[in-house]
N, C-alpha and C positions, 0 to 999 in steps of 0.2 A: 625371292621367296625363301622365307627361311625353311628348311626342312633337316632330318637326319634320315639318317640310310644305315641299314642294316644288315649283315647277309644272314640273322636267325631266321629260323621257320617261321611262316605266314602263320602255321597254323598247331596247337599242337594235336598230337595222335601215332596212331601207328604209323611208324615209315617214315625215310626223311624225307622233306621237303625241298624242292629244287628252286623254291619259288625264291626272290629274293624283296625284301621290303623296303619302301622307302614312305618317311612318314612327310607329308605335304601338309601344312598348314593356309588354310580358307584365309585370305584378307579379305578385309570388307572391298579393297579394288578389284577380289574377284567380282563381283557380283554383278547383275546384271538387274535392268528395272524391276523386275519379278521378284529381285531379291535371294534368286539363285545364282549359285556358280553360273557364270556363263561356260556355255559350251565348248568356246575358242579356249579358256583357263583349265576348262577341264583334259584337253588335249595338250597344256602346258603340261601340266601336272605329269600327265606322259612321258612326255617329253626329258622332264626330270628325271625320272624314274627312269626311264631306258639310258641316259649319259650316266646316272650312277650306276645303275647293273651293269653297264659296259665298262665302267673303273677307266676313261679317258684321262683321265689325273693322276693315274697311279699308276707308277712304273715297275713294269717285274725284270728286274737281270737290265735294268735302262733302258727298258723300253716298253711300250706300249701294249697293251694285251691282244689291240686288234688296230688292223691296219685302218685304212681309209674305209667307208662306208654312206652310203646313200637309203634314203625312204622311198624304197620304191611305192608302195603300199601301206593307206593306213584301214581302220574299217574299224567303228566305233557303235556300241547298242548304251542309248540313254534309257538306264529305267529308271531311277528316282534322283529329281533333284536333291543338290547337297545346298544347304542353308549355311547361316555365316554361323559358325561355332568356332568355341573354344578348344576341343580336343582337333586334333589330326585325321586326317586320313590316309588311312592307310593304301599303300600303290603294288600290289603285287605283280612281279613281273616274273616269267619264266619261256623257256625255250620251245617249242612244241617241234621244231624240222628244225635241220639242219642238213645242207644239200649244197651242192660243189661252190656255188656263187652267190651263195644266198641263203638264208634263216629267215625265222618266222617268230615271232615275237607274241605269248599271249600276255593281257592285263585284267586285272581288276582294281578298281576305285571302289574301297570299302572300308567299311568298320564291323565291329563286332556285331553288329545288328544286321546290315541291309549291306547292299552291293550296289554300287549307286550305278556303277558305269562296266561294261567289258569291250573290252577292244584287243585289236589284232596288229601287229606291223610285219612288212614285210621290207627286210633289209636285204642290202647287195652289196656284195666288195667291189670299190672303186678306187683305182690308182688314178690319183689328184695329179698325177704329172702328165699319164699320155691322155687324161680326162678320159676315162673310158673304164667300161666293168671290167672284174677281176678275178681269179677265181680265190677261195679262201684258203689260206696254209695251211696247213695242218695242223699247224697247234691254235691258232684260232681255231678250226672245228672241233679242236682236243677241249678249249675253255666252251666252248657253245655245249659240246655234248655233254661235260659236267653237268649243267643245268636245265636237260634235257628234261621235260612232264609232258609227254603227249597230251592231246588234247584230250578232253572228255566228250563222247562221243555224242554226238547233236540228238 
């Protein structure tokens, strides 16, 4: 999937923005008989979007910004399908918790007009050696609480 990624504000206005962007390009092999994104693509899109806000490719001081991690939790609200277009869509992602062994992940799949999709992850630190949760360092919570935007209240 070709995309870019960003860390300017989602949005402009007063106050900065914690949210970080990632711009996801519709191929026609998203799509589904309907003719929209399928639902499984649209959870790619996610997907994207949380390994670039996590910056797994990018080394600070040589090394990695956060250790091992797992999905513990995903949770997804489809309100309008996205059609096959030419512009992008935009992926915003941002922090809502951060808690000993664990974060919480909000998103939105949007553009300027319409909010197609939100959804929620719930991640966990996992050390890949003894296979087993973790709890998160301190400076992993130090990078998680930078991008901290509580939720917005239901």
């Amino acid at each position: 999937m070709e995309a870019v990624t960003t860390a300017e504000a989602a949005r402009a206005g007063a106050g900065e923005s914690r949210r970080h962007v990632y711009w996801a390009h519709v191929r026609f092999a998203d799509l589904d008989p309907l003719n929209h994104v399928n639902n499984v693509r649209m959870l790619t899109y996610l997907e994207d979007a949380r390994i670039a806000f996590l910056r797994w490719d990018i080394p600070e001081e040589s090394h990695t910004r956060l250790g091992g991690l797992v999905v513990a939790r995903h949770e997804i609200d489809y309100l309008k399908p996205i059609l096959l277009r030419r512009d992008p869509v935009r992926v915003e992602t941002w922090v809502t918790e951060v808690r000993t062994a664990s974060f919480r992940l909000a998103y939105e799949i949007r553009d300027d007009d319409h909010v197609y999709a939100r959804a929620m992850s719930v991640l966990v630190g996992y050390d890949t050696a003894k296979q087993a949760p973790r709890r998160l360092s301190t400076e992993e919570r130090a990078f998680l609480t930078a991008h901290l935007e509580p939720a917005a209240p239901a």
